[in-house]
C-alpha positions, -999 to +999 in steps of 0.1 A: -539-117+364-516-125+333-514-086+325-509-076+358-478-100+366-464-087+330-469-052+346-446-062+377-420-081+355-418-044+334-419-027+359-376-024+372-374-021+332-394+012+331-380+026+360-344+019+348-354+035+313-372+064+323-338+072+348-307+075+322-277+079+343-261+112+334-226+115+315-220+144+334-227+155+367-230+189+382-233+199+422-232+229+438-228+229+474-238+252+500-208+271+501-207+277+461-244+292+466-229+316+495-209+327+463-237+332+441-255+350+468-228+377+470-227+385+433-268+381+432-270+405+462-253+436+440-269+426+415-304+425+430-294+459+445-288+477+412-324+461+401-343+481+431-322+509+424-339+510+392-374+508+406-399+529+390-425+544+403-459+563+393-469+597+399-491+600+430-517+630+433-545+637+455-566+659+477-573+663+512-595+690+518-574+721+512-548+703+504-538+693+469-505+677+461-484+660+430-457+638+440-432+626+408-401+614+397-395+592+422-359+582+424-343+554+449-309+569+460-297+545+482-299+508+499-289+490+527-295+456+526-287+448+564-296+406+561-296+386+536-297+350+527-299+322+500-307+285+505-316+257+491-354+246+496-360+208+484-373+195+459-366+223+431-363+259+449-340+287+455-348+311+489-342+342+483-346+367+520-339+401+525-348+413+561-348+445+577-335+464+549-335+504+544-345+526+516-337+560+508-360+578+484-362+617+467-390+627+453-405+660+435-433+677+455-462+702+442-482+713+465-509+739+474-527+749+503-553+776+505-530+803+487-501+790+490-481+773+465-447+754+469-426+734+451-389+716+458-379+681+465-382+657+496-362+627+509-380+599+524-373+563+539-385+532+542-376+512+569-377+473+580-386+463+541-390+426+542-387+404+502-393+368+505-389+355+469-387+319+462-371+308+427-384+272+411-360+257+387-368+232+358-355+221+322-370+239+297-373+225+263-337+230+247-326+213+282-308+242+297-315+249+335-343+281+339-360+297+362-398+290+357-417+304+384-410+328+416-432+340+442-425+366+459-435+389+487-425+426+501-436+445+534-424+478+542-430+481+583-421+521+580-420+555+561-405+587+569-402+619+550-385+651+558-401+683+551-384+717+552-400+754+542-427+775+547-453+751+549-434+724+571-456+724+601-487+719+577-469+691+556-459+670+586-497+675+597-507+663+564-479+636+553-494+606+563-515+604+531-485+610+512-467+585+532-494+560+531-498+564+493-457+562+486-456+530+510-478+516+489-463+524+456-432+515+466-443+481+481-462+473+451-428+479+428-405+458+444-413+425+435-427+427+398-389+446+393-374+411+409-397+388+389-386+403+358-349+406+369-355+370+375-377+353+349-365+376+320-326+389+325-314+353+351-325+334+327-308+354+297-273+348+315-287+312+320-288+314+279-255+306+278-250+276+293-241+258+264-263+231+254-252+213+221-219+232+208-193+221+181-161+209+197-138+214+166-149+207+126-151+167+134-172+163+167-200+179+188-213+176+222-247+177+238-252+188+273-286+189+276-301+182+308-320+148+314-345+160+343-350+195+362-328+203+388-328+181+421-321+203+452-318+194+484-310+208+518-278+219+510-269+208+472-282+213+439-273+186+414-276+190+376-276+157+353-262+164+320-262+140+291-225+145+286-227+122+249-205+136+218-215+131+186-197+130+155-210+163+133-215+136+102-241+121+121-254+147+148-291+129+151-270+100+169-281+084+203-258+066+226-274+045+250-256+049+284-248+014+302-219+029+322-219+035+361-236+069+374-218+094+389-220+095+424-208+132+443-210+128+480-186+151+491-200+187+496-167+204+511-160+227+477-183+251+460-188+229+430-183+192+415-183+179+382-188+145+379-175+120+347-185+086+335-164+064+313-198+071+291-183+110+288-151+095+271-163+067+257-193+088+232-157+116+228-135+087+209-169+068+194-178+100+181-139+110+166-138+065+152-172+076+132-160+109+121-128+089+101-099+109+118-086+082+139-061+071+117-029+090+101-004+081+070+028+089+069+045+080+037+083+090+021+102+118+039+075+117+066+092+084+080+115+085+106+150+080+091+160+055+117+126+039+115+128+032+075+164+022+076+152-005+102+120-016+083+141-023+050+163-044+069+136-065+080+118-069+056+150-072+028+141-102+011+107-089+001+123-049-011+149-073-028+124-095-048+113-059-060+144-049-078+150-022-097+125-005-072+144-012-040+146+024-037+111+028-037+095+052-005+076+034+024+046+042+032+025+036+068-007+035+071-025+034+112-057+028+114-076+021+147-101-003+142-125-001+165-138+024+193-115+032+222-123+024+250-120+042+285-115+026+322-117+049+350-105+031+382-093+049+417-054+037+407-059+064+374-073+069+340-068+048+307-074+045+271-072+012+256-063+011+219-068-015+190-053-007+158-038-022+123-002-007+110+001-014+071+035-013+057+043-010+020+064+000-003+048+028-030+069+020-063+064+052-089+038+045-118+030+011-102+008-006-075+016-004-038+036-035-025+025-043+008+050-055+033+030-063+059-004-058+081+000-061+120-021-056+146-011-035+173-029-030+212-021-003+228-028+012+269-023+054+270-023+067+303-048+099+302-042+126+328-080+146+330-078+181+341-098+213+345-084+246+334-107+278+337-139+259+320-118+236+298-120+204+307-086+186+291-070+155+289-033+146+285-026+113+266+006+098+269+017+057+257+022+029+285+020-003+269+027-014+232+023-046+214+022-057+178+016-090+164+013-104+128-022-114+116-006-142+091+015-160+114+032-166+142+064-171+129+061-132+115+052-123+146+081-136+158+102-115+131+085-082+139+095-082+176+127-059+168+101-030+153+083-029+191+107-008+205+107+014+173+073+017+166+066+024+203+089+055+198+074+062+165+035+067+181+057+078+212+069+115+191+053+111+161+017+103+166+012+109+202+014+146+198-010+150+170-033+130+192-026+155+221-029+187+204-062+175+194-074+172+226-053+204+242-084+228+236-108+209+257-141+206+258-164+234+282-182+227+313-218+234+311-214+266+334-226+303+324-207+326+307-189+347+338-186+316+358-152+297+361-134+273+383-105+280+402-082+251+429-096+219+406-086+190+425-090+153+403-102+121+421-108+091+405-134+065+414-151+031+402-164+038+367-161+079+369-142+106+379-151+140+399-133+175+398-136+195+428-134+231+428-142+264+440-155+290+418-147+324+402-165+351+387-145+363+360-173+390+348-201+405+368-235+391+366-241+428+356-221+428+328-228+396+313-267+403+313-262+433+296-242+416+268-275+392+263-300+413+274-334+408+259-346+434+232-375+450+253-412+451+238-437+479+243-456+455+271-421+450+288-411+457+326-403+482+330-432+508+324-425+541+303-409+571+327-438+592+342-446+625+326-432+655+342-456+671+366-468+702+357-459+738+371-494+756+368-510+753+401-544+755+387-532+719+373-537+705+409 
């Protein structure tokens, strides 16, 4: 009885921990998937035109025949359609489509021997294929299953020659036979155009990429892919890392995205977790901090820091002349607070001013402690995601006294326009490359629109293919193997009749 009410007091715990709420949020909507299915539709039309299939040869009676190189030459794909099929599927339908073929023919009746080509078609071809998706192990999104199934409800094949009246008697076991072959061909060409060359574009989702030589980022998904009626949602970790300490975990205790609009192809949803790991990750990597020391120092800056602090560069003499030198340091982690009103960065940091006599030990003037708000302006260019940072609030206080505190508030103003053009655009140019969205390569966004909530942010957009699924498959095609789809060319048919 003990156990099992230890068991219920766990068991909110368990559930909480084995759900970590994602630092980035994908969804793609209904209308992003009608997008997909236009560029998957030529895509899945160049993969049938590609359809290989086998020599056929047979008897009937008198009548011996060789049919080869098999060649599709054309496809109508009349109705189509791609939806969504909860929990973790992809529909794929292609009804009532058409399908020209041109074949080589050898055949021989009695004494008579012919040879040419013939055109064929099959008519009211029906491929129901359905697509599972899961996380494999590096955490990208694949495709890990699909079922398929292909009818062909009609054949027809023109004949022309000598021998037309017997080959329209005697087609229907070369129809039967090509119906067959062909029927049997289409779906192990779309398993592999899905299992092997999908997934290679899928390949370049990034997963765990470098940012810049200080941090990294790791995208990998938390859970498969949740799809329902009409959205699939992807849950990203969305934690940086600083590249000194890469093995580094971040437990997430920030609010979860939540995307409940569906009027734009695609969403991307950010927690203050996102920003938070970013500027953790860039405090751990040391770079959050700059010195600026002799002719480095704003003129108008240094001529008001010796005034105030006079007495002190006086007690110094001869080295009154001796350059300043400023050293800001943040001190602990920014923080981020995403709220509907905007975006903002909040900012701890010491300023250490001293004077750097030559040959001799620094004199230091002072140490204050400064809190700062920045503004951040997040936006999404192409795949970039970027933020703008720019200063709102300013405030610097002596950790010795009061009084000193008192004495430093001329060097507010100053100092504000100091990390104003001095600091605030080294700050920004870090931060102008952005980091990628977790989309494939090929994939971009296009009309981002920004809206702010409780404890994240979303970016609404529609989406662009820049390249062709086409082309970026071939760039990371898979090297094939001799048990690869698809099967070697058939041999060419022979020309001696007594072959038949």
């Amino acid at each position: 009885m003990a156990a099992g009410s230890c068991l219920f007091l766990l068991l909110p715990w368990l559930v909480t921990a084995s759900h970590s709420p994602p630092g980035c949020k994908i969804r793609i909507t209904s209308k992003g998937l009608d997008l997909v299915k236009q560029e998957g539709l030529r895509f899945v039309e160049q993969e049938l035109q590609n359809i290989t299939i086998s020599d056929l040869h047979g008897k009937e009676g008198q009548f011996h025949y060789n049919i080869s190189q098999v060649r599709v030459t054309d496809l109508q794909l009349a109705s189509s359609d791609l939806n969504f099929q909860p929990q973790q599927h992809l529909v794929f339908n292609i009804n009532n489509a058409s399908i020209s073929l041109r074949f080589r023919r050898q055949l021989l009746y009695w004494f008579f021997y012919d040879i040419g080509s013939i055109n064929a078609s099959a008519d009211g071809v029906h491929i129901h294929t359905v697509l599972r998706l899961a996380k494999d192990e590096a955490g990208r999104p694949k495709i890990s299953n699909i079922t398929c199934n292909a009818s062909i409800a009609r054949m027809h094949a023109g004949f022309s020659g000598t021998l037309r009246k017997v080959y329209e008697f005697l087609s229907t076991f070369i129809i039967t036979g090509m119906r067959y072959l062909l029927s049997q061909q289409i779906c192990p060409s779309l398993e592999h155009a899905s299992l092997v060359l999908l997934n290679s574009l899928l390949d370049t989702v990034p997963v765990r990429n470098y940012v810049d030589e200080h941090i990294g980022i790791d995208y990998s998904l938390l859970r498969d892919p949740s799809i329902s009626s009409d959205t699939l949602d992807l849950d990203f970790k969305g934690m940086f890392f600083p590249r000194v300490r890469e093995d580094q975990e971040l437990e997430n205790h920030a609010v979860e995205p939540v995307i409940k609009e569906t009027e734009r192809m695609v969403y991307v949803a950010f927690s203050e977790y996102f920003f938070d790991s970013a500027m953790l990750a860039y405090f751990q990597a040391g770079v959050l901090n700059i010195e600026l020391q002799g002719e480095k120092v704003p003129k108008d800056l240094e001529v008001l820091l010796r005034a105030t602090f006079f007495g002190t560069i006086f007690m110094l003499s001869p080295s009154v002349d001796a350059p300043l030198r400023l050293v800001l340091q943040v001190s602990a982690p920014p923080r981020c607070i995403i709220k509907p009103s905007g975006t903002s960065v909040s900012v701890s940091a010491f300023l250490n001013i001293s004077l750097v006599p030559p040959d001799r030990l620094p004199v230091q003037l002072s140490s204050m402690a400064m809190e700062t708000k920045l503004s951040a302006k997040v936006f999404l260019q192409g795949k970039a995601l970027r933020v703008q940072l720019d200063l709102r609030r300013f405030r610097i206080y002596s950790k010795q006294s009061a009084l000193e505190s008192l004495a430093l508030f001329s060097l507010q103003a100053p100092l504000k326009t100091l990390l104003q053009l001095t600091i605030m655009p080294i700050i920004n140019e870090r931060t102008k490359k952005g980091v990628q969205i977790p989309l494939p390569e090929g994939m971009d966004f296009t009309r981002e629109v920004v809206t702010n909530h409780a404890g994240f942010l979303t970016v609404g957009a529609d989406l662009h293919f820049s390249k062709g699924l086409r082309e970026v498959i071939e760039k990371y095609r898979p090297v094939p193997t001799a048990t690869a789809y698809p099967s070697s060319q058939p041999a060419e048919p022979s020309l001696d009749p007594g072959s038949l």
